[in-house]
C-alpha positions in Angstrom: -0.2 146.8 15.7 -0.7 143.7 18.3 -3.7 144.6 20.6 -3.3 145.0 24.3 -4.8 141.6 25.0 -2.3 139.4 23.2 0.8 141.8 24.3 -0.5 140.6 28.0 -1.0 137.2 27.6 1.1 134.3 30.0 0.5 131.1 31.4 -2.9 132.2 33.6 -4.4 134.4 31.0 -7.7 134.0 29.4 -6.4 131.7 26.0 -10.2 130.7 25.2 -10.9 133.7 22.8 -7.5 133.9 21.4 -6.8 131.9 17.6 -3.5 131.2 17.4 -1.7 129.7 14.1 1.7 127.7 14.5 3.8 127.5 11.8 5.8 124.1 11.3 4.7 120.7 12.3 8.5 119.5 13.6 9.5 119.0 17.5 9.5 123.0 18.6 5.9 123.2 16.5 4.4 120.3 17.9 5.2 121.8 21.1 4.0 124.6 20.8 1.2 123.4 19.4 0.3 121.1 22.2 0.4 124.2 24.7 -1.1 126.6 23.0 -3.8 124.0 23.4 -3.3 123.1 26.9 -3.9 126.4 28.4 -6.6 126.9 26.1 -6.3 128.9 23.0 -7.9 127.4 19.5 -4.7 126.0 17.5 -4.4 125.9 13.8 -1.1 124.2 12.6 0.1 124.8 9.1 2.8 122.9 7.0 4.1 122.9 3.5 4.8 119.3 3.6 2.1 117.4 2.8 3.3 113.9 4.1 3.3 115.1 7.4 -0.6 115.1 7.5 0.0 111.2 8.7 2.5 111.7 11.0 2.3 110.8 14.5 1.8 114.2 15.6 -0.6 115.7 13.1 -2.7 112.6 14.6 -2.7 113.4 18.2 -3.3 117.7 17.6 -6.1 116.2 15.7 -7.3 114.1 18.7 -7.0 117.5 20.7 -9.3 119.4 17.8 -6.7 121.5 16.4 -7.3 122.7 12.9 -4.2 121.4 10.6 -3.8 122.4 7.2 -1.0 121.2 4.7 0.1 121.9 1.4 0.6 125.9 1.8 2.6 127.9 4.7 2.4 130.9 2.6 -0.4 132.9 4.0 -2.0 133.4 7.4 -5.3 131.3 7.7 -8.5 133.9 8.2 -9.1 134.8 11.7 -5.6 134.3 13.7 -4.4 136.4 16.4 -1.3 135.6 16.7 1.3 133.5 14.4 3.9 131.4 16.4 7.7 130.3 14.1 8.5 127.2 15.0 12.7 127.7 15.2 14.3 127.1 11.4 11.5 129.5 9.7 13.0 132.1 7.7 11.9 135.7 8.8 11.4 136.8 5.0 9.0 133.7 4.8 6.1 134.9 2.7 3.9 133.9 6.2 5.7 136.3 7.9 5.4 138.5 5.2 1.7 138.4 5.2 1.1 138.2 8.9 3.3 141.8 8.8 0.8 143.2 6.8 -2.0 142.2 8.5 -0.5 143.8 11.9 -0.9 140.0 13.4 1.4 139.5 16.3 4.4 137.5 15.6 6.5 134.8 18.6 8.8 133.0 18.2 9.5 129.9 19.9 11.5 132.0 22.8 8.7 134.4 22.9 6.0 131.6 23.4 8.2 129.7 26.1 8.7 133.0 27.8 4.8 133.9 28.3 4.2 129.9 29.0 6.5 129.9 32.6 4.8 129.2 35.8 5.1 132.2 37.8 5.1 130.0 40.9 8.3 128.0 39.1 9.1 130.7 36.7 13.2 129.5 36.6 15.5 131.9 35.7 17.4 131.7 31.5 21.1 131.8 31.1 21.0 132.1 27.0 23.8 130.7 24.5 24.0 131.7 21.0 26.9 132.3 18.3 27.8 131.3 15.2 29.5 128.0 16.4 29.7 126.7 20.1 26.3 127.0 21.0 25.8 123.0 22.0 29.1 122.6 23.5 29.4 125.3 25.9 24.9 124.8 26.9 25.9 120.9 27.4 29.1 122.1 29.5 26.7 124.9 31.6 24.4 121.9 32.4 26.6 119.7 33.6 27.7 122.4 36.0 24.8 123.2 36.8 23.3 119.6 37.7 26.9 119.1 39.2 25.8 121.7 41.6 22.5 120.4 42.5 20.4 122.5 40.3 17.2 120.8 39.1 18.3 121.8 35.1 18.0 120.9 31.7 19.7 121.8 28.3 16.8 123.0 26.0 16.1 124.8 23.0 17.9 124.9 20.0 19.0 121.3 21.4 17.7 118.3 23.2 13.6 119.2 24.6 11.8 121.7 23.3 12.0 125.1 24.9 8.4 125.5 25.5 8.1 121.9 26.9 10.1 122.6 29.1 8.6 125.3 30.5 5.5 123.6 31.0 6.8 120.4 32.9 4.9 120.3 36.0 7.7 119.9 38.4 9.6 123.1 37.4 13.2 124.0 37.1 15.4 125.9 39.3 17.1 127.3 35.9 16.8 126.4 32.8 20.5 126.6 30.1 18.8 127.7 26.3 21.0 127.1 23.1 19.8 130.1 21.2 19.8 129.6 17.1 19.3 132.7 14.9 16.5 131.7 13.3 14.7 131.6 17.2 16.0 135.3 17.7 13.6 138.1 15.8 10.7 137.5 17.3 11.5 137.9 20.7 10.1 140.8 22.7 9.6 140.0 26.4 12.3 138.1 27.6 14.4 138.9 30.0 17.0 136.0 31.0 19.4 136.2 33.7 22.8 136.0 31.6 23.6 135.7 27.9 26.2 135.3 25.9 27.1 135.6 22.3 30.2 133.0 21.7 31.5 134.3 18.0 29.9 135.6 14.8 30.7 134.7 11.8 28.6 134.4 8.4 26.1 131.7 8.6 22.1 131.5 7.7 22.3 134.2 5.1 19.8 132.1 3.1 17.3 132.5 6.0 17.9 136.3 6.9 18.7 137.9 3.3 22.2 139.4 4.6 25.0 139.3 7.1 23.9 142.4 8.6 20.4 141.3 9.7 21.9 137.8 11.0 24.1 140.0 13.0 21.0 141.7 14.2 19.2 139.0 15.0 22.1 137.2 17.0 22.4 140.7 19.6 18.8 140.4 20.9 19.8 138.0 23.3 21.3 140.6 25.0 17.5 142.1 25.3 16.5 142.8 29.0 19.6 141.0 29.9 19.3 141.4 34.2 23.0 140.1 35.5 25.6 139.9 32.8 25.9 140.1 29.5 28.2 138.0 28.5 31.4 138.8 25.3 34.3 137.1 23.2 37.3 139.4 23.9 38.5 138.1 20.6 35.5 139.0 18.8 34.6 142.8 17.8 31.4 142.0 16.8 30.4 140.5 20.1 32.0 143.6 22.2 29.7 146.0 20.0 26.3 144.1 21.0 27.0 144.4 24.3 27.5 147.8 23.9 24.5 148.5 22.2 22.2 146.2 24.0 19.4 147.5 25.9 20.0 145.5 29.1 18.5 145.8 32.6 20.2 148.4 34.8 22.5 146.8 36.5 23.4 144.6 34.5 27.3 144.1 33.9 29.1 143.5 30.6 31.8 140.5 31.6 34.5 139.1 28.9 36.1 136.2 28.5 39.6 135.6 26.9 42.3 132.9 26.4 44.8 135.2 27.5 45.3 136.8 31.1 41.7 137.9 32.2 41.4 142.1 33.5 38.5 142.9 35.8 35.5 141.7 35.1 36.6 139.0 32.9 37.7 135.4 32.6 40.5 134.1 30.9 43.5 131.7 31.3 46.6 131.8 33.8 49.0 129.5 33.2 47.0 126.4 32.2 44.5 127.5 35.0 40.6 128.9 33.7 40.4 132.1 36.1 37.3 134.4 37.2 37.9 137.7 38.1 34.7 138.8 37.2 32.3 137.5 40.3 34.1 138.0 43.4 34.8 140.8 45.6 37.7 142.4 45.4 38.0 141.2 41.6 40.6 144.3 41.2 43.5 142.6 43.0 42.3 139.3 42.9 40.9 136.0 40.7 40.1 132.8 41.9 40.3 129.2 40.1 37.6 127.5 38.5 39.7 124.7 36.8 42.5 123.3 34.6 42.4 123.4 31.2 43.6 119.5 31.2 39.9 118.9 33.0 38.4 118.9 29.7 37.8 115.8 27.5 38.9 117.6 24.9 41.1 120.7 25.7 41.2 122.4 22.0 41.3 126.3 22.3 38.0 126.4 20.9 36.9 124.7 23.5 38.2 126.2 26.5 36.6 129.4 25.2 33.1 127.4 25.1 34.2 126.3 29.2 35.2 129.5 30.2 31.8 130.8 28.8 29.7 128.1 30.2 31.4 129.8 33.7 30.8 133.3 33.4 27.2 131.7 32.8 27.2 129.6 36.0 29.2 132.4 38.1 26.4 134.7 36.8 23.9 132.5 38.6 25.6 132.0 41.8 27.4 128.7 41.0 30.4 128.0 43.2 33.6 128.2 41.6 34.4 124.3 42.8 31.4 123.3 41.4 32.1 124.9 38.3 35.0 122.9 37.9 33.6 119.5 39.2 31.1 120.1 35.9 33.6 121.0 34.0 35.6 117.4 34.7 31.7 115.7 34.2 30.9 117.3 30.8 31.0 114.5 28.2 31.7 116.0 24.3 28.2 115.2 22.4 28.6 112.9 19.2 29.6 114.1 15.9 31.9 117.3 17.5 35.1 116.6 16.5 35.2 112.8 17.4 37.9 110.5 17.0 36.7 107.6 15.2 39.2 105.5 14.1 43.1 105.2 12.8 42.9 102.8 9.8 46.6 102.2 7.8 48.4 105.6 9.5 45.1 107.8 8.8 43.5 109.4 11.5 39.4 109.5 10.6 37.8 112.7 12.6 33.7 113.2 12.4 33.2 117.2 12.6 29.9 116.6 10.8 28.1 119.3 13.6 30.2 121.6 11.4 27.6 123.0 9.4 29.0 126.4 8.2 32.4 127.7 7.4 33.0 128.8 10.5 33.2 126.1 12.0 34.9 124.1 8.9 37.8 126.1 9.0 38.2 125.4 12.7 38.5 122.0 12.0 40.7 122.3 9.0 43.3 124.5 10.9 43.6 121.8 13.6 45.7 119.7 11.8 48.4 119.8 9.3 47.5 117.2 6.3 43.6 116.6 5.8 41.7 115.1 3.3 38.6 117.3 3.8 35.1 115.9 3.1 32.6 119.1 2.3 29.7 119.7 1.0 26.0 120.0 1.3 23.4 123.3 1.7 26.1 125.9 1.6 23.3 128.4 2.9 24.5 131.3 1.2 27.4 131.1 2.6 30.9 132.0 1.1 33.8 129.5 1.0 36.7 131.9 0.1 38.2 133.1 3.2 38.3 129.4 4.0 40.3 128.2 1.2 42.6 130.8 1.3 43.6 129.7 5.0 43.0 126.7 5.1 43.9 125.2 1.5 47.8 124.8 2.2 46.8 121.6 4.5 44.3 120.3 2.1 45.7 116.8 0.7 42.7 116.5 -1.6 39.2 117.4 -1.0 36.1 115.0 -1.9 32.8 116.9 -2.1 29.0 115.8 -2.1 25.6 117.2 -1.8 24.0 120.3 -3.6 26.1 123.2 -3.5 29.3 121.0 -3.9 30.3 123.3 -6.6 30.0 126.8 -4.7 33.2 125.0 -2.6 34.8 123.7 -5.7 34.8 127.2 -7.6 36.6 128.8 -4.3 39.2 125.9 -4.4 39.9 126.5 -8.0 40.3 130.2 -7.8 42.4 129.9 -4.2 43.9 126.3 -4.6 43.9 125.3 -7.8 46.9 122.3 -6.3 44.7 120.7 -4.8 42.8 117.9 -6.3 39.4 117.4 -6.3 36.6 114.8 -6.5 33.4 115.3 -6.7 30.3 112.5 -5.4 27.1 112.9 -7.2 25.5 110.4 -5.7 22.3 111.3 -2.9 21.7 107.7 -2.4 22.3 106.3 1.4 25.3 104.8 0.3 26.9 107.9 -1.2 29.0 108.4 2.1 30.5 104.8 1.5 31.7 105.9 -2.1 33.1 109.5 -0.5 34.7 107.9 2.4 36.7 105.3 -0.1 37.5 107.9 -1.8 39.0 109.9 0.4 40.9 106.4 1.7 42.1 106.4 -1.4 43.6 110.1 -1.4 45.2 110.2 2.2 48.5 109.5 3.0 50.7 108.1 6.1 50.0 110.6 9.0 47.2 112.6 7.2 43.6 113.1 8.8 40.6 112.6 6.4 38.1 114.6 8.4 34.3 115.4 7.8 33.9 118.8 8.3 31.6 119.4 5.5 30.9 123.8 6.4 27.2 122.8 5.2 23.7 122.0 6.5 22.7 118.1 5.7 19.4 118.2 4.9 19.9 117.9 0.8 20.7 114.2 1.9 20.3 113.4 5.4 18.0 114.0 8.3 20.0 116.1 10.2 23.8 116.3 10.6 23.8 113.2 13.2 22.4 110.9 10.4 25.5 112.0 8.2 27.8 111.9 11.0 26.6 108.3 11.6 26.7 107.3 8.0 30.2 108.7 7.6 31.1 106.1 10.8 29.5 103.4 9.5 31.4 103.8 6.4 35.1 104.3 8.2 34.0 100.9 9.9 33.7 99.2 6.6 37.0 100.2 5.6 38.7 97.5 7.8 42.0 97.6 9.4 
């Protein structure tokens, strides 16, 4: 059990007597880290990977006496209060494990952020999680909400660190929070003005052990929601965590739909986006936030990311004309179904951000030929239900990275038509081989898209780096 002391600790607490240990040495960790020791708690950092002991970070949390230790993440070093996940640690880490044992308090990066606001600047949360979504629609509820003169930035599970946020002197007037599921079961105090859960779908099942405790772990962003908690009509599963969620009273569950919105929900009339959730005499009436053709890209996907991104704004007060003036300034972020180039009749689309199945077979069922380029960490995940839908537009499918053969087991047993190569290469040039390949396999009119349904990091940094090598390597191609 966590003593009273740390369960009350926040930004003007007493830190001096409290040993806290920060697991992870990336951006979120670091972050932590460095305010953990800012407001004056004793820091030890720990990190599996040895070659970060030289990294530019490790050197200045040494400058500012913290106690790093690499090589072994496994057990909680003697003496710690309190362990703080930095965001992509698994909760059945043996860490976690041990700290359970112990009774040690466990934050996660959320958690920390929350108990780190000024209360003189203490900006309100509007949280955005799902399976697939989660940048778009945070990137479109920032532009909205700088369009409206809100001092705001995206943070989180994207762009700046969540807890440095928080602890920028100037403050924030509200603050949009891309929500991954790995940030989620370690939150216990926050209470954000307005969530919402975008889809669900099977995804991190390495990380959480089953579909049912990633499913878990996705409703507590409903926790102590105080304004609205926000749903997919189109998704069950989202309905049901709004139902069950433990919200603040008051609170009001709102939909949204790409079909004719009831009350309390927003939807799509005609080719208009509508609210008739946040306005008076919602029963009889709805009122116009924008046109679907105000989007860069108006794919149904991503009107539902828009139209959640408003409920969001609405939910904090944002006019409806400034919700559509954001709406018209949201620019698509890189490697999100991007266009890159037509070379000989083919149409070359980088969906690299799409990182589980999901969000593949979104891709996939956007156009009607593909050469589909998959592959990497499959996470656990499975590819069936995929194939099965979306085989009958698969050209040819050219696979790299890891699990490669998890996707081509599923093709053989569901499309056994459709040929298949396979790139073993992990080199940095093993995008140029798969891209030439797939050259090689389109046709006139087909789309060789990059939509591999896995994480990158067997290969690459992150998925930008393979979205950027897959670009480079179109580019080579010619015309």
């Amino acid at each position: 059990m966590s003593t009273p002391h740390i369960d009350s600790l926040n930004r003007t607490s007493e830190w001096s007597g409290v040993r806290a240990c920060v697991v992870g040495l990336g951006v979120a960790g670091f972050a932590a880290a460095d305010a953990l020791i800012h407001v004056g708690a004793h820091v030890v950092v720990v990190d599996a990977d040895e070659s970060k002991r030289e990294s530019e970070r490790a050197k200045i949390l040494d400058i500012l006496e913290a106690d790093l230790q690499f090589g072994d993440d496994t057990r909680v070093p003697d003496g710690v209060d309190v362990l703080v996940l930095s965001p992509g640690v698994s909760p059945l880490a043996p860490i976690v494990a041990d700290a359970q044992r112990h009774g040690i308090p466990i934050w996660g990066e959320l958690e920390l952020a929350w108990r780190l606001r000024d209360p003189e600047h203490s900006a309100p949360w509007l949280l955005v999680t799902g399976t697939n979504g989660k940048t778009t629609t945070t990137l479109m509820l920032e532009s909205i909400l700088v369009t409206a003169g809100r001092r705001s930035v995206a943070a989180g599970n994207i762009g700046r660190s969540l807890v440095e946020v928080v602890m920028d002197p100037q403050g924030w007037d509200v603050i949009p929070v891309e929500v991954g599921a790995p940030q989620l079961p370690f939150v216990d105090s926050i209470s954000a003005q307005a969530a919402v859960c975008l889809n669900l779908a099977p995804d991190h099942i390495d990380l959480f052990g089953s579909f049912e405790a990633y499913r878990d772990a996705k409703a507590r962003v409903y926790n102590n929601c105080q304004v609205a908690a926000i749903f997919n009509e189109a998704d069950p599963a989202t309905i049901q965590m709004v139902e069950q969620a433990d919200v603040v009273e008051g609170c009001r569950a709102i939909g949204f739909t790409l079909g004719i919105p009831s009350v309390s929900m927003l939807g799509v009339v005609e080719d208009f986006m509508a609210d008739r959730a946040f306005l008076d005499n919602r029963r009889d009436n709805a009122v116009s936030l924008a046109n679907v053709a105000d989007l860069a890209i108006p794919a149904r996907h991503n009107v539902e990311n828009a139209l959640a991104a408003s409920a969001l704004a609405r939910a904090h007060g944002i006019e409806p004309r400034d919700v559509r003036d954001g709406l018209r300034a949201w620019k698509p972020a890189a490697h999100r179904i991007a266009h890159v180039a037509d070379r000989r009749g083919v149409t070359y689309i980088d969906d690299s951000k799409a990182t589980n199945t999901h969000a593949a077979q979104t891709s996939l069922l956007a156009y009607e030929s593909v050469v589909w380029i998959a592959g990497g960490m499959a996470k656990g995940q499975d590819f069936d239900d995929l194939i099965i839908k979306a085989g009958p537009r698969m050209r040819g499918v050219v696979l790299l990275g890891v699990d490669q053969e998890h996707i081509a087991a599923a093709l053989a047993q569901h499309a056994p038509q459709v040929p298949i190569h396979r790139v073993t290469d992990t080199s940095e040039h093993a995008m140029d081989q798969v891209v030439g390949i797939a050259a090689e396999m389109a046709q006139d009119g087909d789309t060789v898209l990059l939509a591999p349904g896995c994480a990158s990091w067997d290969m690459f940094r992150d998925y930008s780096a393979r979205g950027e090598a897959f670009v480079s390597a179109v580019q080579k191609l010619g015309q």
